[in-house]
C-alpha positions, 0 to 999 in steps of 0.5 A, a space after each residue: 500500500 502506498 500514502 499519497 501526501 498532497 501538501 498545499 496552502 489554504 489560501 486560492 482555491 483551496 475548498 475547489 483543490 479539497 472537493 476535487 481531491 477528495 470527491 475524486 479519491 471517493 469517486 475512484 473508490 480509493 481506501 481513504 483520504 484524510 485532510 489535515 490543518 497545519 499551525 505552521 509551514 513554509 514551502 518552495 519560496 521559503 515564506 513562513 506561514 502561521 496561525 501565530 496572532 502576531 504574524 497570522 497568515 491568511 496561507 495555513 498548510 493544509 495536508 491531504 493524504 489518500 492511501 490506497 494500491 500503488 495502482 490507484 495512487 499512479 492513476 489518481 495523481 495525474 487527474 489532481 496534479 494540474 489542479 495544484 499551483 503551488 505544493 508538493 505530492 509524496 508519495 510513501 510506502 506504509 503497512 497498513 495494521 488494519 483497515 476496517 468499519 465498525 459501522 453497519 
């Protein structure tokens, strides 16, 4: 199983990026997907961003990993990779312990 990590900014297009992301990720039927809020970050132009009150950026990190075969993974990231202006996609090789759902 592979982690697919899409590290972005909140600032743009962010909720179009997250619902293309993520609604694709369901559509495709992939394993999961989950995003996640960074308190701070910088990137590629090495500008810090932070939810620090004194310096409070309008540009907070956001992470979203999908994990899923590598199969699926190297047919989802083209479908996002254009969609993503300024980022980072990781992808990793993980062990999954268990994957299940207790709901019925």
């Amino acid at each position: 199983m592979l982690a697919q990590a899409l590290y972005v900014g909140t600032g743009g297009f962010l909720g179009a990026i997250l619902r293309f992301a993520l609604g694709g990720a369901v559509h495709r039927c992939l394993a999961g997907a989950t995003v996640l809020r960074g308190l701070e970050g910088f990137g590629a132009k090495s500008h810090l961003h932070t939810a620090n009150i004194l310096r409070l950026s309008t540009d907070l990190p956001i992470l979203i990993e999908i994990v899923d075969t590598r199969d699926k993974i190297d047919a989802f990231l083209p479908l996002i990779e254009d969609a993503i202006e300024d980022g980072l996609a990781t992808i990793e090789q993980v062990e999954i312990l268990f994957y299940r759902s207790r709901g019925k």
